[in-house]
N, CA, C and O atoms as a GROMACS GRO file, in nm:
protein
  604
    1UNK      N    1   9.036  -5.087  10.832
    1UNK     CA    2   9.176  -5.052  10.826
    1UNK      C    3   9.222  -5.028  10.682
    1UNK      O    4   9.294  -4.933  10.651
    2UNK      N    5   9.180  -5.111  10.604
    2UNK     CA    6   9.239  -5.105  10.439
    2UNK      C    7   9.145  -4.965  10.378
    2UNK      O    8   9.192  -4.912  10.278
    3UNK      N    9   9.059  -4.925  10.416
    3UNK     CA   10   9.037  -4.804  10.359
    3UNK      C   11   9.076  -4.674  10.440
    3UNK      O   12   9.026  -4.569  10.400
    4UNK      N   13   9.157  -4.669  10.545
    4UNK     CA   14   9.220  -4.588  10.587
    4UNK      C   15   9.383  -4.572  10.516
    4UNK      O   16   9.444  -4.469  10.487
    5UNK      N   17   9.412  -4.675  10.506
    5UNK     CA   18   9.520  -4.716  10.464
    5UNK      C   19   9.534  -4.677  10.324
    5UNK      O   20   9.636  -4.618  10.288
    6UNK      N   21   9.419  -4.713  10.221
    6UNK     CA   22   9.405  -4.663  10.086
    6UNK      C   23   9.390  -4.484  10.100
    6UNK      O   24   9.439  -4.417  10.009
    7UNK      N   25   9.341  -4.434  10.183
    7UNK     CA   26   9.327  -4.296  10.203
    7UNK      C   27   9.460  -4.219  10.182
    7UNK      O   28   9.505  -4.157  10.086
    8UNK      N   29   9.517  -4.249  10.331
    8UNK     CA   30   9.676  -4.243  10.294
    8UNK      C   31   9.773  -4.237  10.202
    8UNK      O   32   9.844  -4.141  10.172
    9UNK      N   33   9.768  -4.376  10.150
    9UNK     CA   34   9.863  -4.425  10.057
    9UNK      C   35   9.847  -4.370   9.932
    9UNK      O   36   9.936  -4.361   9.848
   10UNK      N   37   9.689  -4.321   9.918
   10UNK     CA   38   9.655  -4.260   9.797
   10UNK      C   39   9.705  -4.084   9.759
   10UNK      O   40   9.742  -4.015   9.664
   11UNK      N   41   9.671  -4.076   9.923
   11UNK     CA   42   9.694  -3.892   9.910
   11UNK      C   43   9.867  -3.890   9.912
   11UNK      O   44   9.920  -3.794   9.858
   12UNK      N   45   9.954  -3.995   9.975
   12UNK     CA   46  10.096  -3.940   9.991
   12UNK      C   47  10.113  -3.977   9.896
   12UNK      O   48  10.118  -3.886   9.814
   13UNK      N   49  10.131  -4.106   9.839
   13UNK     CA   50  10.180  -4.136   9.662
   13UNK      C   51  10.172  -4.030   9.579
   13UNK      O   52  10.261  -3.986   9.506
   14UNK      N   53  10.030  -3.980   9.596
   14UNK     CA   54   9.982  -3.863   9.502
   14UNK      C   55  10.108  -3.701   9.520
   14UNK      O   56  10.167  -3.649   9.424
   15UNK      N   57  10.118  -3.658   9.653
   15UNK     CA   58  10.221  -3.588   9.694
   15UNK      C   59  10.338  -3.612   9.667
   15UNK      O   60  10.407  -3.517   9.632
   16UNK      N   61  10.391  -3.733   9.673
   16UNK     CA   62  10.503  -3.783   9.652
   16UNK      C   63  10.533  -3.772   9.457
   16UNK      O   64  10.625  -3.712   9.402
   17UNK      N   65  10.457  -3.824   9.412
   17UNK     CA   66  10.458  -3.758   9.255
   17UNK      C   67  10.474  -3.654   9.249
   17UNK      O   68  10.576  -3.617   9.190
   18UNK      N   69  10.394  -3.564   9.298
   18UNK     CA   70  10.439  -3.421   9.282
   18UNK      C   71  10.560  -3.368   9.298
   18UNK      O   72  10.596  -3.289   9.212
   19UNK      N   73  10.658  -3.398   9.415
   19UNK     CA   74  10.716  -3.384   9.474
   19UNK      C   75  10.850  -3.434   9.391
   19UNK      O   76  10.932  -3.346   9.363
   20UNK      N   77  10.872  -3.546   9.356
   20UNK     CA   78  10.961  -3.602   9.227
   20UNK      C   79  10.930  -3.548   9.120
   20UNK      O   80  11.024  -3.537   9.042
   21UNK      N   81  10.790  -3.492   9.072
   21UNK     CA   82  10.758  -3.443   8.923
   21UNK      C   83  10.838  -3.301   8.941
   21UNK      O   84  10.913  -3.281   8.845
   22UNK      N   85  10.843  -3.192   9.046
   22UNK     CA   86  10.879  -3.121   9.058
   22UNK      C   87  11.025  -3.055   9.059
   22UNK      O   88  11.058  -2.940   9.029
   23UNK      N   89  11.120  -3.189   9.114
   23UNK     CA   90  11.264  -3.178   9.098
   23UNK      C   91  11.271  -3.228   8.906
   23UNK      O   92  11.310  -3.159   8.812
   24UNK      N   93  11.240  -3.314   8.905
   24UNK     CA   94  11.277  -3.358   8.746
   24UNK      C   95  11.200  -3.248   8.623
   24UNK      O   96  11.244  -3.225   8.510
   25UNK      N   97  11.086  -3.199   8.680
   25UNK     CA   98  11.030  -3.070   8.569
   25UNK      C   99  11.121  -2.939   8.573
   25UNK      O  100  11.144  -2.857   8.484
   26UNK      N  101  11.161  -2.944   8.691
   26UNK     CA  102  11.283  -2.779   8.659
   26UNK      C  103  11.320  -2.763   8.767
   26UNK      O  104  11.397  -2.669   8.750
   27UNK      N  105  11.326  -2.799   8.928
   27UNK     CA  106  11.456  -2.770   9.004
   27UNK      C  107  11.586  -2.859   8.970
   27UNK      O  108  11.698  -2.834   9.016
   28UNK      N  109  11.563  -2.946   8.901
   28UNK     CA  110  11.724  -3.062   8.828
   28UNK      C  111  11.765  -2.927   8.688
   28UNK      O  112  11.878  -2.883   8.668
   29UNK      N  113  11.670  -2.895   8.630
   29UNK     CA  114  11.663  -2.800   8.475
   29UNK      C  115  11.724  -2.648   8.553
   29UNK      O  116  11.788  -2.570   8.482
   30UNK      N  117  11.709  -2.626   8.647
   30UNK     CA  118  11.767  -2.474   8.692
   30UNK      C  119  11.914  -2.508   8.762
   30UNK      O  120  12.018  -2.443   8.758
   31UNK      N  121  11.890  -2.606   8.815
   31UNK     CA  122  12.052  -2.626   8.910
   31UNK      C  123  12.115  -2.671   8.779
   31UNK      O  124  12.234  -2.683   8.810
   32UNK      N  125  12.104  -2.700   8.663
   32UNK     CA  126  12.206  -2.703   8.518
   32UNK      C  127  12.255  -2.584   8.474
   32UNK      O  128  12.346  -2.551   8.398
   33UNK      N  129  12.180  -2.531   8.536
   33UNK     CA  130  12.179  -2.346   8.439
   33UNK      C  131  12.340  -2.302   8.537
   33UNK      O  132  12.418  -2.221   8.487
   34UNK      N  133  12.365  -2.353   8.646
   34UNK     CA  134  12.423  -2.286   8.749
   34UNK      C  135  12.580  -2.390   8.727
   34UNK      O  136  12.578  -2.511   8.705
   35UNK      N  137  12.690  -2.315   8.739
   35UNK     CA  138  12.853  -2.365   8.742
   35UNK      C  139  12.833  -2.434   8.842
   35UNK      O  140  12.768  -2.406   8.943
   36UNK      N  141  12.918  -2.575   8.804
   36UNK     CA  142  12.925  -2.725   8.898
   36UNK      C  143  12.929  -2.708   9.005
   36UNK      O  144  12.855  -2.776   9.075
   37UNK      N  145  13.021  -2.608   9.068
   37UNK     CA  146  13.011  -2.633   9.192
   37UNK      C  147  12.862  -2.554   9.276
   37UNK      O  148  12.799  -2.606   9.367
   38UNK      N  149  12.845  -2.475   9.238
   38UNK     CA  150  12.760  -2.418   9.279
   38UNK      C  151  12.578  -2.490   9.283
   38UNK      O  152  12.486  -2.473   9.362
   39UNK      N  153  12.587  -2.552   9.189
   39UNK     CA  154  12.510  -2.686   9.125
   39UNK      C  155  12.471  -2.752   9.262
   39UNK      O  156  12.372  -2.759   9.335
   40UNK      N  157  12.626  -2.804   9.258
   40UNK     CA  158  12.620  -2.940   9.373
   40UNK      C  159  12.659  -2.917   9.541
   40UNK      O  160  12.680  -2.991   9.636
   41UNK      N  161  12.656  -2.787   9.519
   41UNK     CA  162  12.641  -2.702   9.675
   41UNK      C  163  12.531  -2.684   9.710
   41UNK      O  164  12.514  -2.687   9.832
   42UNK      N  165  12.390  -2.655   9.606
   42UNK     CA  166  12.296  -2.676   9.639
   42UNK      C  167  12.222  -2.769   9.643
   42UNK      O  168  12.125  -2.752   9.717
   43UNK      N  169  12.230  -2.903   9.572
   43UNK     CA  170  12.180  -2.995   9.583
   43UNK      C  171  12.232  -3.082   9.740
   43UNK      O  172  12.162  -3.160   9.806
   44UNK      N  173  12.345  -3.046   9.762
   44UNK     CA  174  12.394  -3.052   9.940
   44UNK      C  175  12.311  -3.036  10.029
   44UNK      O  176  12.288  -3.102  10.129
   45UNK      N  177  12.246  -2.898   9.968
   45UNK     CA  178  12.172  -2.812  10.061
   45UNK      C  179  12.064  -2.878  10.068
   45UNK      O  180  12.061  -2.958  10.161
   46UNK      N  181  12.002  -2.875  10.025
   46UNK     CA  182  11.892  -2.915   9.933
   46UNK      C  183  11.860  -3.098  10.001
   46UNK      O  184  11.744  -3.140  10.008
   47UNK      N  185  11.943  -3.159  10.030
   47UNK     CA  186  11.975  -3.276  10.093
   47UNK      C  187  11.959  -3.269  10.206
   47UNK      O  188  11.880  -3.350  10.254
   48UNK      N  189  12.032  -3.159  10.308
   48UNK     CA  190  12.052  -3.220  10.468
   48UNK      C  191  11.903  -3.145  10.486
   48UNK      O  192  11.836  -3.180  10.583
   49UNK      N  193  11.861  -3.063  10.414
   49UNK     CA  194  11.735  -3.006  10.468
   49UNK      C  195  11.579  -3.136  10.485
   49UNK      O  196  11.508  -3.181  10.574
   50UNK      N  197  11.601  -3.148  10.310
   50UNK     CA  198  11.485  -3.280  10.301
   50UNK      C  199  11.509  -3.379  10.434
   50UNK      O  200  11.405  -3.443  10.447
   51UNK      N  201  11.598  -3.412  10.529
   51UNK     CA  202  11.604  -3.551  10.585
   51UNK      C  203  11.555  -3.441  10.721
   51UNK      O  204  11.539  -3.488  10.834
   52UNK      N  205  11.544  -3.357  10.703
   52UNK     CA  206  11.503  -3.301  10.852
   52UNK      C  207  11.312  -3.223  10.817
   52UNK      O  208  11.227  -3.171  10.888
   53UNK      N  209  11.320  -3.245  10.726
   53UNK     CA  210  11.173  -3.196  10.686
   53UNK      C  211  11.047  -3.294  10.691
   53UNK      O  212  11.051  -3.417  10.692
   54UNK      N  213  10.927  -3.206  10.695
   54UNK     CA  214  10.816  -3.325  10.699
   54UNK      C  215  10.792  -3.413  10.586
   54UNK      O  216  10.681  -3.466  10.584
   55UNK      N  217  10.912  -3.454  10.442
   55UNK     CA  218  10.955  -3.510  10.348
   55UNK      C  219  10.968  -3.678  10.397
   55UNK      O  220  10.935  -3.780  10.336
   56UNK      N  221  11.028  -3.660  10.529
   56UNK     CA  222  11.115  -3.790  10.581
   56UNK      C  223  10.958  -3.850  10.570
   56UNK      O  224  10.909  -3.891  10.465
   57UNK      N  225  10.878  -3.846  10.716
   57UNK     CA  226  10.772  -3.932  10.764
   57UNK      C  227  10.685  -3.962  10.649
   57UNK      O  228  10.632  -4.074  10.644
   58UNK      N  229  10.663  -3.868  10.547
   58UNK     CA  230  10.582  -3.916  10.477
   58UNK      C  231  10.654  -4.016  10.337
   58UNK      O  232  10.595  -4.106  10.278
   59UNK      N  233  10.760  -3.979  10.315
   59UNK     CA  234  10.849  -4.077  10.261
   59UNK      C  235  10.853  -4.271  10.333
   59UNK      O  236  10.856  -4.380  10.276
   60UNK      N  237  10.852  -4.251  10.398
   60UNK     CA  238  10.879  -4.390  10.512
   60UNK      C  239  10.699  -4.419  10.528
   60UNK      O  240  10.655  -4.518  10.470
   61UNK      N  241  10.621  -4.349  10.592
   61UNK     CA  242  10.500  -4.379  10.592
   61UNK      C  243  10.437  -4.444  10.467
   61UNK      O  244  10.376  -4.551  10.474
   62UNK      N  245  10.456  -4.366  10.339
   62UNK     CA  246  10.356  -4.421  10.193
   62UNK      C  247  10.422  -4.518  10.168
   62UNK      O  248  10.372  -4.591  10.082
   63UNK      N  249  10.596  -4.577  10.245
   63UNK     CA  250  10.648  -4.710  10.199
   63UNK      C  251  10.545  -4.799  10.253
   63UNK      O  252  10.486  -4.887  10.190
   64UNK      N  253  10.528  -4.764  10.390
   64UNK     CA  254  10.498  -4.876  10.490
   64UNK      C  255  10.365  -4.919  10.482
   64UNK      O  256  10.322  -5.032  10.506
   65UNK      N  257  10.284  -4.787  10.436
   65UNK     CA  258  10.172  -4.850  10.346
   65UNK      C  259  10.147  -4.871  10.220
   65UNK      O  260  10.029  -4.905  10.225
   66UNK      N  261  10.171  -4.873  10.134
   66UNK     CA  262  10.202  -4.925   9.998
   66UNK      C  263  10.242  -5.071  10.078
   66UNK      O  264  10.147  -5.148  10.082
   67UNK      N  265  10.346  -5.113  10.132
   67UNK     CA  266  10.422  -5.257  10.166
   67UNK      C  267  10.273  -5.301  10.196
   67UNK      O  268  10.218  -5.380  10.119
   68UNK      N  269  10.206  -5.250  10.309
   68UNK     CA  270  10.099  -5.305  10.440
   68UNK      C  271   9.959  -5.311  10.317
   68UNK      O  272   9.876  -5.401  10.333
   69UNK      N  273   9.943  -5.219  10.206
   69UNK     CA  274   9.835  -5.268  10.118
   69UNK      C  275   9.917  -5.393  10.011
   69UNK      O  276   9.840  -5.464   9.946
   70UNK      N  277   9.985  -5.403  10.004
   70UNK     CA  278  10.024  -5.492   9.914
   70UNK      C  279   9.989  -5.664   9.985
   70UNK      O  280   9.922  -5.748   9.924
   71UNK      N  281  10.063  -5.691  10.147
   71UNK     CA  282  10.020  -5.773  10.162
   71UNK      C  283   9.862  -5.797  10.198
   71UNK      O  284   9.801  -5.904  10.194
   72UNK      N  285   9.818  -5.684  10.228
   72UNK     CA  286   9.667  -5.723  10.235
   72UNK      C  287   9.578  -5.784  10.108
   72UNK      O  288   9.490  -5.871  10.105
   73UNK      N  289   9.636  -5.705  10.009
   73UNK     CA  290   9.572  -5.746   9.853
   73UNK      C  291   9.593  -5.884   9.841
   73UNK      O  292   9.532  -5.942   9.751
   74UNK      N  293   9.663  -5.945   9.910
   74UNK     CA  294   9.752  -6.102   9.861
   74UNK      C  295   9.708  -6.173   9.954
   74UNK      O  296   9.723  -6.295   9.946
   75UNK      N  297   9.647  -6.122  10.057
   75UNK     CA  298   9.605  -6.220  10.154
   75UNK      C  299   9.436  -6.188  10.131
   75UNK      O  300   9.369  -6.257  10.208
   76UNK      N  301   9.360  -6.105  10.047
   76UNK     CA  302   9.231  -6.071   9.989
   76UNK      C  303   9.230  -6.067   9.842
   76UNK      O  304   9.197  -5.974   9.768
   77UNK      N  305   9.285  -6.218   9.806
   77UNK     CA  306   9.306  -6.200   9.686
   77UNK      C  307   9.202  -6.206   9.570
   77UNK      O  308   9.208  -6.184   9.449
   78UNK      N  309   9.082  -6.253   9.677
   78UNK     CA  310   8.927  -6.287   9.571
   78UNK      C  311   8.882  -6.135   9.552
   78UNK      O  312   8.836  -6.097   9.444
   79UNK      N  313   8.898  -6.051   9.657
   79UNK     CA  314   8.802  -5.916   9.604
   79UNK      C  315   8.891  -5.847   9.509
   79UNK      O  316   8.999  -5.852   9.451
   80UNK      N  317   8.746  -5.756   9.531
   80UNK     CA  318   8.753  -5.647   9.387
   80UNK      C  319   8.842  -5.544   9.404
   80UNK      O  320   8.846  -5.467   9.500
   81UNK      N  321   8.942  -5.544   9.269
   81UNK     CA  322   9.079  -5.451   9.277
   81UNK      C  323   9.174  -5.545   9.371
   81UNK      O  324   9.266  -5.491   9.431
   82UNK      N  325   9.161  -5.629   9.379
   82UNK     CA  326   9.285  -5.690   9.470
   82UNK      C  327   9.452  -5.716   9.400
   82UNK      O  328   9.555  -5.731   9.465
   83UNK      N  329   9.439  -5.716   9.244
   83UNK     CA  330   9.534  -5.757   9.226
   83UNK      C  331   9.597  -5.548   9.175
   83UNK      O  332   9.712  -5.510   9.193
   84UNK      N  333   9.557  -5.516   9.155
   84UNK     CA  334   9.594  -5.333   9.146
   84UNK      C  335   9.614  -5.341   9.256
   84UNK      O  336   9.734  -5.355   9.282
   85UNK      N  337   9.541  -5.338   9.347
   85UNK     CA  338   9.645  -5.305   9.491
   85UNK      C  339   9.794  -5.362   9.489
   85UNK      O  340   9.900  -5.299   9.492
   86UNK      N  341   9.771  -5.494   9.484
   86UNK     CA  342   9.919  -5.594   9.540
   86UNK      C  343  10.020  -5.465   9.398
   86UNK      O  344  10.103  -5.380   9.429
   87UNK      N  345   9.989  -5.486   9.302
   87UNK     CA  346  10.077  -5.433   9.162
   87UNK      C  347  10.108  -5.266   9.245
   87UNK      O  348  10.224  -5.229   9.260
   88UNK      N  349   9.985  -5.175   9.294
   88UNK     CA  350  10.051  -5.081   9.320
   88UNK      C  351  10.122  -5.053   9.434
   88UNK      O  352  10.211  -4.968   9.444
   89UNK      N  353  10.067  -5.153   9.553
   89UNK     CA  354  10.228  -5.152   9.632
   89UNK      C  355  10.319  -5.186   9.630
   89UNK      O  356  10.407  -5.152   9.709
   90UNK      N  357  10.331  -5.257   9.546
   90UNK     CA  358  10.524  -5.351   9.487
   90UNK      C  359  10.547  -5.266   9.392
   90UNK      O  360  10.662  -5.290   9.354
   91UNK      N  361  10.490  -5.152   9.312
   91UNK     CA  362  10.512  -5.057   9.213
   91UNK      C  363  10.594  -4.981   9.317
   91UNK      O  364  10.716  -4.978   9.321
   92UNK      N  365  10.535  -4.940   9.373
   92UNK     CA  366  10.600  -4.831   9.489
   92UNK      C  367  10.703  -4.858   9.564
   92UNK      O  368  10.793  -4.774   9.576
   93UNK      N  369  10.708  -4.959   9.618
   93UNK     CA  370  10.780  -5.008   9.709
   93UNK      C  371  10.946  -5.024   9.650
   93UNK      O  372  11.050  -4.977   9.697
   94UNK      N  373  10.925  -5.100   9.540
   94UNK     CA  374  11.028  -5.076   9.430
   94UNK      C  375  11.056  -5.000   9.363
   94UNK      O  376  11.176  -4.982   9.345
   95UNK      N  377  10.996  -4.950   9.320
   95UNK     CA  378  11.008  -4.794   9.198
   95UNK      C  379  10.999  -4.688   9.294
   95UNK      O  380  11.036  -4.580   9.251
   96UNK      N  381  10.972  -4.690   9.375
   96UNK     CA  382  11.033  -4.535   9.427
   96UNK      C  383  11.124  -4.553   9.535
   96UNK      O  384  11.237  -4.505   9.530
   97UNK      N  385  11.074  -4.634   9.656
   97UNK     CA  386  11.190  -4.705   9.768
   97UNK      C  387  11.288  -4.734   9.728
   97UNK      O  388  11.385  -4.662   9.754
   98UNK      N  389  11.307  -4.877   9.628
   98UNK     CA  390  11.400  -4.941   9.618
   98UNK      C  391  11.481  -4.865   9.526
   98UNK      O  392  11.604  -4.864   9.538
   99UNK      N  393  11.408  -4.786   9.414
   99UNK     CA  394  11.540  -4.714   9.335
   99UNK      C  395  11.587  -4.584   9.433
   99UNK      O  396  11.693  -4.531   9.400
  100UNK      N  397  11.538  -4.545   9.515
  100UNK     CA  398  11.547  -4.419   9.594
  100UNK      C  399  11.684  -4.478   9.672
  100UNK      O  400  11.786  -4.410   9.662
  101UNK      N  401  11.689  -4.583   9.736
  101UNK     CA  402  11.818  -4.695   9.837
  101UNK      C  403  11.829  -4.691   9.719
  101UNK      O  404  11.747  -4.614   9.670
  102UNK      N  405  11.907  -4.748   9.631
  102UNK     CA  406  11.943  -4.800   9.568
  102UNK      C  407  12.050  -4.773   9.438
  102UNK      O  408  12.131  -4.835   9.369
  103UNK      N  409  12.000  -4.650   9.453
  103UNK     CA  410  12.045  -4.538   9.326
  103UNK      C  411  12.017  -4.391   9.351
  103UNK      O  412  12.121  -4.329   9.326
  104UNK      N  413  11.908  -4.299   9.394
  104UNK     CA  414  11.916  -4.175   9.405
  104UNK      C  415  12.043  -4.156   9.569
  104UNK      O  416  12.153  -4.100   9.565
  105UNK      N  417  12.001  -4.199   9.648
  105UNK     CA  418  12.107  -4.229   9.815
  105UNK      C  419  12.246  -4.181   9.796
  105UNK      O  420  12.305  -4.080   9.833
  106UNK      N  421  12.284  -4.302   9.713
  106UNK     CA  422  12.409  -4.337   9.680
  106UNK      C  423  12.486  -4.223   9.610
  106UNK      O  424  12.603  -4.192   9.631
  107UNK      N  425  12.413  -4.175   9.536
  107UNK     CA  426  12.460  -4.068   9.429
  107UNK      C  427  12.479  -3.964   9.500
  107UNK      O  428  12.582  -3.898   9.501
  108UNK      N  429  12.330  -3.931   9.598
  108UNK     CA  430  12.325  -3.788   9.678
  108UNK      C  431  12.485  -3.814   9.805
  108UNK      O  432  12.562  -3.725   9.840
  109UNK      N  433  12.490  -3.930   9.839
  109UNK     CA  434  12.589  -3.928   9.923
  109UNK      C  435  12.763  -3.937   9.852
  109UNK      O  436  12.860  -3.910   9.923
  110UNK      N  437  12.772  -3.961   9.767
  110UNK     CA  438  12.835  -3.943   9.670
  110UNK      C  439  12.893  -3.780   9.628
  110UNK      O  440  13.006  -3.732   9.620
  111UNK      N  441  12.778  -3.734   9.609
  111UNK     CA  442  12.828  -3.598   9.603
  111UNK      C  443  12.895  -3.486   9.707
  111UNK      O  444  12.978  -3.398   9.685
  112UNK      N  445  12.828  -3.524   9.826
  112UNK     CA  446  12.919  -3.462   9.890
  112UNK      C  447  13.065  -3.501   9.940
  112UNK      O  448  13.105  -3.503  10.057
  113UNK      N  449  13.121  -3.525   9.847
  113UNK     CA  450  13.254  -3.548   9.858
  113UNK      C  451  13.340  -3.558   9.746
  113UNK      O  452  13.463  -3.550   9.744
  114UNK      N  453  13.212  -3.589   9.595
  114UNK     CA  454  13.295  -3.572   9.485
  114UNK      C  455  13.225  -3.451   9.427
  114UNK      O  456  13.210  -3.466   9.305
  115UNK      N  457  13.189  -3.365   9.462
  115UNK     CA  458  13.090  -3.301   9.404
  115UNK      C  459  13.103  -3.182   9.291
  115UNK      O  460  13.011  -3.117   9.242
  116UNK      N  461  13.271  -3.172   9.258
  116UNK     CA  462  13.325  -3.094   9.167
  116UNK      C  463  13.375  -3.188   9.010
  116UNK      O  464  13.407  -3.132   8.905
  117UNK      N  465  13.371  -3.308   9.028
  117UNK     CA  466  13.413  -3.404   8.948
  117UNK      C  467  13.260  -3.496   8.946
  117UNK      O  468  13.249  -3.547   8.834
  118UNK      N  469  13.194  -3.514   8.994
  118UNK     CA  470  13.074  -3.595   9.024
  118UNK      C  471  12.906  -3.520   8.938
  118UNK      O  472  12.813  -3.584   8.888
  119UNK      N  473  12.922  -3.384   8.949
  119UNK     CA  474  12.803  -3.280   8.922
  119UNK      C  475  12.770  -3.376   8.759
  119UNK      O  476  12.702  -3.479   8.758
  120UNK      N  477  12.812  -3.335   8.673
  120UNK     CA  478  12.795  -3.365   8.543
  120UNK      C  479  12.689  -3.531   8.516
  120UNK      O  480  12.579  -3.551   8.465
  121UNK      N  481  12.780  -3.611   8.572
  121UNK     CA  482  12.741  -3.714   8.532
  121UNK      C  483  12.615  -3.749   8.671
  121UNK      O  484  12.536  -3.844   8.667
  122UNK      N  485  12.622  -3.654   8.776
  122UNK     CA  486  12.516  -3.682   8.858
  122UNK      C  487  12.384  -3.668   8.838
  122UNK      O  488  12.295  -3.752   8.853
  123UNK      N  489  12.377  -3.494   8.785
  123UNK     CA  490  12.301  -3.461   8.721
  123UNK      C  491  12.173  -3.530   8.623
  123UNK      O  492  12.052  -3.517   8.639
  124UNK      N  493  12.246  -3.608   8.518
  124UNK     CA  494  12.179  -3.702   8.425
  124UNK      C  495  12.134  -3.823   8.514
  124UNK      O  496  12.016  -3.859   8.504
  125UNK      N  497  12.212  -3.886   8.596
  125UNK     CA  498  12.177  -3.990   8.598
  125UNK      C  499  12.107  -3.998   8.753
  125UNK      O  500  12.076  -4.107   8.800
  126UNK      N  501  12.093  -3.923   8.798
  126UNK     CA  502  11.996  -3.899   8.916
  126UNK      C  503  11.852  -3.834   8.868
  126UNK      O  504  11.755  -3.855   8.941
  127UNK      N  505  11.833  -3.757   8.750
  127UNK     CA  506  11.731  -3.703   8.698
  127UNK      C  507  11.646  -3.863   8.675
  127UNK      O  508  11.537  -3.905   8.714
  128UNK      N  509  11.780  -3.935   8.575
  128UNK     CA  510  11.699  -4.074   8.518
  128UNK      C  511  11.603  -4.118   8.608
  128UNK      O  512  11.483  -4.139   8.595
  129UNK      N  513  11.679  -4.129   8.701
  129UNK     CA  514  11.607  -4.215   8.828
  129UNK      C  515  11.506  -4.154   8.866
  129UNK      O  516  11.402  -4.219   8.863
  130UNK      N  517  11.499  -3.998   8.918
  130UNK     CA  518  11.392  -3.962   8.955
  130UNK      C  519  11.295  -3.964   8.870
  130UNK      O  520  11.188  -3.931   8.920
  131UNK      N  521  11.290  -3.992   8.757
  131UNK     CA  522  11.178  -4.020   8.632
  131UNK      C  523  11.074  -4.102   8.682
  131UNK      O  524  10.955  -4.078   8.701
  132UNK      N  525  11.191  -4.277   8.714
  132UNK     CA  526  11.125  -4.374   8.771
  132UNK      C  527  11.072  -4.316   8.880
  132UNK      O  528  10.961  -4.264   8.864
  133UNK      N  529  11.115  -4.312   8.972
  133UNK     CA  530  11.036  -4.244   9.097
  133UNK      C  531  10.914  -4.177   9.077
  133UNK      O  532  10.820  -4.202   9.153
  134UNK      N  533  10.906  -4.128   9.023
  134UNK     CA  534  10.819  -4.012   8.975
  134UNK      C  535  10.677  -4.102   8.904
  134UNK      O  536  10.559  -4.085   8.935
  135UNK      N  537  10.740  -4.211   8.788
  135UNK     CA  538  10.632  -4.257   8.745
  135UNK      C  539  10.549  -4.385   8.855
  135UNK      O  540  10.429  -4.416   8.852
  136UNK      N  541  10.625  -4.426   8.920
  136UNK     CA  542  10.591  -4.555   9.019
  136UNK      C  543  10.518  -4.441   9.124
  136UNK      O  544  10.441  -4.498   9.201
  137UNK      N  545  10.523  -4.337   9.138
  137UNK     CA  546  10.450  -4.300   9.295
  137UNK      C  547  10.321  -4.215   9.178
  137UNK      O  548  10.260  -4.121   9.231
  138UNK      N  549  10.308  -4.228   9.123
  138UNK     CA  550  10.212  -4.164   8.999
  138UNK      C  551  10.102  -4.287   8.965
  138UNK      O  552   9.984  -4.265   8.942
  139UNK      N  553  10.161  -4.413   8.967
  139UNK     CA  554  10.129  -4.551   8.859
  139UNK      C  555  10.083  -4.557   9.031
  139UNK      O  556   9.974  -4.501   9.023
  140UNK      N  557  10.096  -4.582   9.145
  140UNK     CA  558  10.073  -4.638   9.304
  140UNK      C  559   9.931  -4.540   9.315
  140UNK      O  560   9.821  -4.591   9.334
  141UNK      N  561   9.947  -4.407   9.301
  141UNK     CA  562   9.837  -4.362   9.355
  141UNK      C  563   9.714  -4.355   9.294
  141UNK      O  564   9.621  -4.315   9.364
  142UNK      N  565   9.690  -4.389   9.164
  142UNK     CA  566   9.627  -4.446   9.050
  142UNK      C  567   9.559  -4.538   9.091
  142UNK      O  568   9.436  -4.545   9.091
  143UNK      N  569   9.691  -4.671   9.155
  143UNK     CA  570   9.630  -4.772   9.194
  143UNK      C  571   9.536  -4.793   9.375
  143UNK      O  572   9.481  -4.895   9.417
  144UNK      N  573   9.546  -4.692   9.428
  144UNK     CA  574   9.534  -4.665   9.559
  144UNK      C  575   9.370  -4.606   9.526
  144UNK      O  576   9.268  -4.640   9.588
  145UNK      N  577   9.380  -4.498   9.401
  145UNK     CA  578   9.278  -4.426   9.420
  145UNK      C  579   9.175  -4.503   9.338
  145UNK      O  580   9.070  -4.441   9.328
  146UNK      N  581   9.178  -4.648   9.262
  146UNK     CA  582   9.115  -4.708   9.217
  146UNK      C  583   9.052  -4.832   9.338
  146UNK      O  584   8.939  -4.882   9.341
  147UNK      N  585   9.145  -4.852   9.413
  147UNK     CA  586   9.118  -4.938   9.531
  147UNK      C  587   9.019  -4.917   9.623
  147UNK      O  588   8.972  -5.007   9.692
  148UNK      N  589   8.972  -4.759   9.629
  148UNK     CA  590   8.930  -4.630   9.713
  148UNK      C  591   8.781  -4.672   9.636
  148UNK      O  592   8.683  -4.722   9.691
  149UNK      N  593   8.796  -4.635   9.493
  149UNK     CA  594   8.652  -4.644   9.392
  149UNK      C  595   8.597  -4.783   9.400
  149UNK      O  596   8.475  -4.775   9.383
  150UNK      N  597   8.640  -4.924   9.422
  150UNK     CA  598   8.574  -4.986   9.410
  150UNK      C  599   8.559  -5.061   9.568
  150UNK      O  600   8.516  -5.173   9.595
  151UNK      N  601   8.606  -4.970   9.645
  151UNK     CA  602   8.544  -5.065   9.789
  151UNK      C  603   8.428  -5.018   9.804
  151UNK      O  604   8.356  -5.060   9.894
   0.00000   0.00000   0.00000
């Protein structure tokens, strides 16, 4: 099970970086180029689409394994790579989950309703975040694909 699980967790983390590297390398850098509202009309867009896309399952899935390798690492705490596992599923779980609830959510839901007064300061501080995101599902699949090398 744990090397199916590392399979997974390794290839979506890995996607999932991409996927955050990609808004913070230049779809956040092009929606700046564009007048506020227009900005945050597409990042709207751009929103109700992701929650209906194949974005969701694999979002929720690399949580649930990242969570499901973490306690395995902790309950296999003598073998090899055990403690990179536990580190890269609580990397993930937190750094991309928990700031994702926590701070990207809030903001995205946020905007649609302030989104002419809101763009500016959203902009920056949703990029911030996706940084983290970006580096925790980067730093997880690292640790997934090291978990992979030494079983």
């Amino acid at each position: 099970m744990m090397t199916v699980l590392l399979w997974f967790a390794a290839l979506g983390t890995g996607l999932m970086a991409g996927v955050y590297f990609t808004f913070s390398g230049f779809v956040m850098a092009s929606l700046a180029r564009l007048p506020d509202d227009r900005a945050a009309a597409a990042v709207n867009t751009i929103n109700d689409v992701i929650l209906r896309s194949p974005f969701m399952p694999l979002f929720i899935g690399t949580t649930l394994a990242a969570a499901v390798i973490a306690i395995l690492a902790l309950s296999r705490w003598n073998e090899p790579g055990s403690a990179i596992l536990a580190g890269g599923g609580a990397i993930y779980v937190v750094g991309m989950f928990g700031v994702t609830a926590t701070f990207n959510v809030p903001l995205n839901n946020r905007l649609i309703t302030e989104a002419a007064t809101l763009w500016p300061a959203y902009l920056d501080t949703w990029t911030n975040w996706n940084h983290v995101r970006t580096f925790a599902s980067l730093l997880a699949a690292a640790a997934f694909t090291y978990g992979i090398a030494v079983r």
